[in-house]
Structures are given as structure tokens and as C-alpha cells.
C-alpha positions in Angstrom: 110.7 82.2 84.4 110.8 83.6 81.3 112.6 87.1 80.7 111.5 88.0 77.4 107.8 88.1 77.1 106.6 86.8 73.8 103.9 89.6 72.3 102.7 86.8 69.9 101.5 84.5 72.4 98.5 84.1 74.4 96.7 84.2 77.3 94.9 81.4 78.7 92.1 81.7 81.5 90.4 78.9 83.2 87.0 79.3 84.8 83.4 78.9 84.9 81.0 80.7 82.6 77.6 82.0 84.0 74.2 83.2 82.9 73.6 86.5 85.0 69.5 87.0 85.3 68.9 90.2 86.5 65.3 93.2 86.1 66.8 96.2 84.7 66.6 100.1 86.1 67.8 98.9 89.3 64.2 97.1 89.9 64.2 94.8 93.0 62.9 91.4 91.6 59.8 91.4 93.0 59.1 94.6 90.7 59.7 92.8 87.9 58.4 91.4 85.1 61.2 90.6 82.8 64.9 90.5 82.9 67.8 90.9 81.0 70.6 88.5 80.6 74.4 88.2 80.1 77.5 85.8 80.0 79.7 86.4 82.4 82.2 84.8 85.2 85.6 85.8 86.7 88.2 84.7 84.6 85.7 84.6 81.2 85.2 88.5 82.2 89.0 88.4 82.6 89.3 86.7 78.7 86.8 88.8 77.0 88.5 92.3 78.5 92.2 90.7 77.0 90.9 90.4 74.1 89.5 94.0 73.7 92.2 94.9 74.2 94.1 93.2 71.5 95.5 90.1 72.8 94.8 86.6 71.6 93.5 85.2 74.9 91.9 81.2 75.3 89.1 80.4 78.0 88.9 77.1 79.2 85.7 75.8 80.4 82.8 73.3 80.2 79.5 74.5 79.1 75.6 72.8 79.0 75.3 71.1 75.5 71.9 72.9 74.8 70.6 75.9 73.4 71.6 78.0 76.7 75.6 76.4 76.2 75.1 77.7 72.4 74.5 81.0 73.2 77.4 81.1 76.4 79.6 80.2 73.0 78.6 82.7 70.8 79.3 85.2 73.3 82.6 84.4 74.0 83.1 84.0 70.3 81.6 87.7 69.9 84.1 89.3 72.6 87.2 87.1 70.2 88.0 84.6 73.0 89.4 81.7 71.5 86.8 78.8 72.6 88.7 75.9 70.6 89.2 73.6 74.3 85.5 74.4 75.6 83.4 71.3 76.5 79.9 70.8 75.8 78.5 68.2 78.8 75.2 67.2 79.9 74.9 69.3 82.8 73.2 72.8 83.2 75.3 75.9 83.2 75.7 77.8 85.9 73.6 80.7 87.0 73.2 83.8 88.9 70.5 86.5 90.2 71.4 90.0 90.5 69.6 92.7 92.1 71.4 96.0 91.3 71.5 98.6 94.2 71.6 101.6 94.2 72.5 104.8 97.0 72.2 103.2 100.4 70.7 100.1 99.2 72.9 97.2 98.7 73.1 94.8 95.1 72.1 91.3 96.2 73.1 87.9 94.4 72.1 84.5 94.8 73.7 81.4 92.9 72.7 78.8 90.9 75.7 76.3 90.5 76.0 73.5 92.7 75.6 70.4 90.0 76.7 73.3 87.2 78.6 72.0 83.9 81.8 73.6 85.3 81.5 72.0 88.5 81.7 68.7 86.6 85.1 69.3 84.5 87.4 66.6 85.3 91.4 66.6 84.4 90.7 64.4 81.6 88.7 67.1 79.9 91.6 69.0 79.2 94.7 68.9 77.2 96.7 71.3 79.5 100.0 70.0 77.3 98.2 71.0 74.0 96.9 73.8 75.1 99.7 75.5 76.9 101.7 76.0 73.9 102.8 79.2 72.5 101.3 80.9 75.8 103.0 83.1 78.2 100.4 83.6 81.2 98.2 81.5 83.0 95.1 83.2 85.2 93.2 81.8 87.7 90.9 82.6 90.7 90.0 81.6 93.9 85.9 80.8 92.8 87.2 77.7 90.1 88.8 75.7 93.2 85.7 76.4 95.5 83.1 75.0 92.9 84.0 71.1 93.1 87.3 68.9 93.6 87.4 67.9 90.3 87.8 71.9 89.2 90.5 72.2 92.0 92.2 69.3 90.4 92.1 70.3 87.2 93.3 73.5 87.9 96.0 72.2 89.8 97.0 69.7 86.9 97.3 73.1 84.8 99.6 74.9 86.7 101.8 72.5 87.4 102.2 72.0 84.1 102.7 75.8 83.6 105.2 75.6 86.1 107.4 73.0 84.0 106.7 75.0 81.1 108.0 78.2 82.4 104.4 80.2 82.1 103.6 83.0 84.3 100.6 82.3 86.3 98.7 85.6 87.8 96.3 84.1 90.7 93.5 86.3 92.3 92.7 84.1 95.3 89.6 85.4 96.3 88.0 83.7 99.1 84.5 82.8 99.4 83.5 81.0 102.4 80.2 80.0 101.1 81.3 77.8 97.7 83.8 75.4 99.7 81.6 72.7 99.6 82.9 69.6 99.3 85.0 69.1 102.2 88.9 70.6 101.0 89.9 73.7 103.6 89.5 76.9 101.2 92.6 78.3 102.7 94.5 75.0 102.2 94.0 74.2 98.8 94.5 78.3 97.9 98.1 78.0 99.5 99.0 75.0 97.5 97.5 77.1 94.5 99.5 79.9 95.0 103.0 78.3 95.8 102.5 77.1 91.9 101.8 80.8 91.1 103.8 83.7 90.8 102.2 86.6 90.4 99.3 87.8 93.3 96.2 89.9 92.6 94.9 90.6 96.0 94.8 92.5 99.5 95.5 91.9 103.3 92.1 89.9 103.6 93.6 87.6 101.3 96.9 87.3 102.3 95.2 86.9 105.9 92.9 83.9 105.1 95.4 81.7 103.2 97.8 82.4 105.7 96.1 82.5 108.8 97.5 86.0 110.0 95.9 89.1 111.1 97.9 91.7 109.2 96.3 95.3 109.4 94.7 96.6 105.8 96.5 100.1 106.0 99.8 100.4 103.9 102.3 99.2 106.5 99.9 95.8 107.0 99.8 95.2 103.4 103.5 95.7 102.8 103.8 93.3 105.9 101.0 90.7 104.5 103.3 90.7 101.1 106.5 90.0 102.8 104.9 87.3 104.7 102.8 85.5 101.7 106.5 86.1 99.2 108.6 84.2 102.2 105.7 82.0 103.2 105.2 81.4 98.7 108.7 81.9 97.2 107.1 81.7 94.0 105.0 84.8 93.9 107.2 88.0 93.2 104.9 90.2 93.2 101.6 91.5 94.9 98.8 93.5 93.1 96.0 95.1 95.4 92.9 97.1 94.1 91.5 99.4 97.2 87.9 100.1 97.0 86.3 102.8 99.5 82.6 102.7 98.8 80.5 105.7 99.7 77.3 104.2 98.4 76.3 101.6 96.1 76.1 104.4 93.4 79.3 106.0 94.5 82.7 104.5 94.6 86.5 105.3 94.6 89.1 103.3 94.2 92.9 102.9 94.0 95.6 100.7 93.5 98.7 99.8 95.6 101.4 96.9 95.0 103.9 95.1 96.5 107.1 94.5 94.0 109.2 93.0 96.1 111.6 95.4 96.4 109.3 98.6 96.9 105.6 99.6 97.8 103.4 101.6 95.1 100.0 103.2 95.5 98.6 105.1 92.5 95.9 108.2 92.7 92.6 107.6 93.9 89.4 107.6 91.5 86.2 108.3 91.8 83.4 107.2 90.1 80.3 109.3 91.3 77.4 107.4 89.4 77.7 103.8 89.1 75.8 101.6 86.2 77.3 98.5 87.2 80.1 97.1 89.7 80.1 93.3 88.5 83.3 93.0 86.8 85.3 95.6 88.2 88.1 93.2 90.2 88.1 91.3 86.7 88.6 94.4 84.8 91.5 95.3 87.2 92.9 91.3 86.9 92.8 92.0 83.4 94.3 95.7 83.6 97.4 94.0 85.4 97.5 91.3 82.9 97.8 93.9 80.0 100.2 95.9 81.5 102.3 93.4 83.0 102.9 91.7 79.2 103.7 95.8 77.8 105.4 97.9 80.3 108.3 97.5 82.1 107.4 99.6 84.8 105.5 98.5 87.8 103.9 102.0 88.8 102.7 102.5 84.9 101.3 98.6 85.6 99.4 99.6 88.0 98.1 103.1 86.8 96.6 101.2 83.6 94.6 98.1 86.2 93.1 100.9 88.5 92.2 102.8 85.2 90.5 99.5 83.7 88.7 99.0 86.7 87.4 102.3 87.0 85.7 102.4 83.7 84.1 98.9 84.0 82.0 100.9 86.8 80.3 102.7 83.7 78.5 100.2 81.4 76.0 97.3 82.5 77.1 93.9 82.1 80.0 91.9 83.3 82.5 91.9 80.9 84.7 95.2 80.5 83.7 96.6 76.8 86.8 99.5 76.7 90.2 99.2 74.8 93.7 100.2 75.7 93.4 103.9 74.4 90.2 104.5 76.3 92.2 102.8 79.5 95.1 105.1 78.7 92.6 108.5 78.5 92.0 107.9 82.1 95.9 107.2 83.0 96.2 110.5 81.3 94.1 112.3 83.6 91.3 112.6 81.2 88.2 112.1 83.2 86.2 114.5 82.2 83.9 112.7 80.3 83.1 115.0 77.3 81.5 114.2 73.7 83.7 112.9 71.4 83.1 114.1 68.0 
């Protein structure tokens, strides 16, 4: 890998883009009668947080060549994600419906996707040579993989390439039982992912599923899970966790703890009492590590600045985090008190 990191050059993110449908003041849908709308998806929310944050940052995607792909573009191209390798196709994008809890009462979601315009991106849709240049991380999650063979494939065409190139890939494996559709083992194709990744944004349940274990999720089983997942995945060098401990929908607290390979880290806990909105918040972490990763050199300030990202995105509706790095480094500062600025 690379030792010195190149400030200059970008990020690149590869993932679906949604349409999130959802009635507003925490109404349950049958209460509704409108809703609102945004653009949003795990490694776009990932892209548009970069760039807020000041770094040039490329999404790669397809979108619906219609009036609803138009708009998914203009979005991206409002939050300064660089949209030049974005397909237009004749197939619908992807959607989803969110009911917002609140207190005891759980959000809900239900997906639209199956036949979606990301599901249909093939290898040949991409340029990963072109594309690649003048980049020095690569992000992915565990959703692209699960949405269709041909997204696992080209995903896996990208990072192999990244691997020849000598690109830092950060993958956030999350696995979701419910997309693998098409036949592959989840767990599988995530391990082959990963041994072409090298850093690893994720917990014990993680680790667990792609490697079949049963590691315990307190401190000792995650250190354990990361020794296991760094011999069993020579490539990854380091693991990134974000601990969430929910009191209610409306009330969460969260911390983070890593693996570097050589030591175990935890940061403080934070609590966020009154929640507008948790979609977003593992991307806002992703993000938060991404950041940090490319400007400090040490891990425990790393990991201070993800947890801090992640707690904000709790505070603003939508899916995408809308803070930048000083408002991030407020919070690592110990300013949580919220007060007027004037």
C-alpha cells in the first residue's frame, strides 16, 4: 500500500442511489396524506458527507433515465459529488418507505429494488481503469453485492483493480439476509470481498457471519473477532466498530472502539437524547473514518472524529450527513452543549 497519502486525490464510492418516501412528524403511513422525499443510499450518503467535508469524492452508480434519474443527479451534484461515471439505463431507480419511530415504537422500512437500475449495472458499464486514477481510497458495502450478481461483479472487477493499483479500499460488510437473492452465499462472496480490502468498518456480528464464528460482542470478543478476520483476511489491517446502545427509538448512545492491529481503542460514549433521524448514521461514521483516516496519523483521534460524525447525523432529517469538519471537531472537543451560535 501506499505510505504517503495524496491530499489531492479522491475518493471514490460505489453503490446504489435510492428515493426514500417517507410522511413527515413521525406519522405512521396510514396517517398520511403526503410525503416528503430524499436521495439517499449507503455509499452515496458516504460521498455526499466526504464532500462536505472538503474532499473531492466520485459516486459510481446507474440511475433511471427519466425525470426521477434527473433529479437523483442533481442531488448528488448539489452535495459536490463528482457524477461524471454515472449511468442513465432504462430501468426504475430504486426505492424505499420509511416510517419514522419514535419512543418505544420502532422505524419501519420496506424496499423497492429488486429489477432497480443499480441492480442492472454490469462490469462493462464501468471504466474502473479510468476512473481509478489519481484516487487514494476505494469504499464499499455489504448492500451493492446483495442487490444482483452483476453488482457483485462489478464490484469485484473494481477492487481488484484497486488492489493492482495500490488504492486503499475501506469495506463496511454489512449483512443483510434478506437482499441475497440470486443464489451467491452472502457470507461467501463478503469473504472474497474483503480479502481484496484492507481496511474493516464493522463489529463482532460481522466478523461472525462472514466467518462463521460465534465470538462474544463485549471487548475481549471483538478484539478476538479482529484477530481472527486479520489472520483469516491478511489484507485488512485494521478494524473500525461503531457501538450503538439504543434506549428508545428517540434516544440513543453510541461509541466507537477499534482494532489496529497492534492495540484495542474505545472512545467516550455519546448520547443523543432526542433523535430527528437515524438513517445515515453507520454512513456518517463510514465517512467519519474515511476523513480521518486520509488526515490524522493517529488511530484514537480517527476514531474520536467517526463516532463524533455519527453522532450529529442523529440531528437533522434526511439521509445524507449535512455537517463539516469543524462542526465534527466541536463535538471531539467536548462541546455538546448545543447553544446559539451568534
Amino acid at each position: 500500500m501506499k505510505s504517503n497519502l495524496n491530499q489531492k486525490a479522491k475518493v471514490v464510492t460505489f453503490g446504489e442511489v435510492l428515493m426514500r418516501l417517507s410522511p413527515s412528524d413521525n406519522r405512521k403511513f396510514q396517517q398520511a396524506h403526503q410525503l416528503d422525499f430524499f436521495f439517499g443510499g449507503t455509499e452515496m450518503n458516504v460521498a455526499a458527507s466526504l464532500a462536505y467535508f472538503g474532499l473531492e469524492v466520485q459516486h459510481i452508480t446507474n440511475v433511471s433515465d427519466d425525470i426521477v434519474g434527473n433529479a437523483a443527479m442533481a442531488s448528488l451534484r448539489k452535495f459536490g459529488i463528482d457524477i461524471s461515471a454515472v449511468n442513465k439505463v432504462a430501468h426504475p431507480l430504486g426505492l424505499y418507505f420509511l416510517e419514522v419511530g419514535s419512543a418505544m415504537r420502532s422505524s419501519q422500512i420496506a424496499y423497492n429494488r429488486l429489477h432497480s437500475a443499480f441492480a442492472n449495472i454490469t462490469p462493462g458499464q464501468v471504466d474502473w481503469n479510468t476512473i481509478l486514477e489519481n484516487c487514494d481510497y476505494l469504499h464499499w458495502s455489504g448492500i451493492s453485492p446483495a442487490i444482483s450478481e452483476s453488482a457483485y461483479l462489478t464490484l469485484k472487477e473494481g477492487l481488484e483493480i484497486a488492489q493492482q493499483k495500490g488504492i486503499h479500499v475501506t469495506a463496511d460488510p454489512a449483512y443483510r439476509s434478506n437482499l441475497w437473492k440470486y443464489g451467491k452465499s452472502g457470507p461467501e462472496v463478503l469473504k472474497n470481498l474483503v480479502d481484496l480490502s484492507n481496511i474493516f468498518i464493522g463489529g463482532v456480528n460481522e466478523i461472525n457471519e462472514i466467518l462463521d464464528t460465534d465470538h462474544s460482542s463485549d471487548d475481549k470478543g471483538f478484539v478476538k473477532a479482529s484477530e481472527n478476520l486479520i489472520r483469516a483476511s491478511p489484507g485488512i489491517t485494521k478494524v473500525f466498530d461503531k457501538v450503538r446502545n439504543g434506549v428508545s427509538a428517540s434516544w440513543q448512545k453510541v461509541y466507537g472502539r477499534a482494532w489496529t492491529g497492534e492495540k484495542f481503542i474505545t472512545t467516550s460514549e455519546l448520547e443523543v437524547t432526542d433523535v430527528i433521524d437515524r438513517i445515515g448514521t453507520g454512513d456518517a461514521f463510514a465517512a467519519g473514518l474515511l476523513y480521518g483516516l486520509r488526515n490524522f496519523e493517529d488511530d484514537l483521534q480517527v476514531l474520536n472524529f467517526s463516532i463524533a460524525a455519527c453522532a450529529l447525523k442523529h440531528t437533522h432529517v434526511g439521509d445524507v450527513n449535512l455537517v463539516n469538519v469543524e462542526e465534527v471537531q466541536e463535538v471531539v472537543n467536548g462541546n455538546v452543549s448545543g447553544r446559539i451560535k451568534r
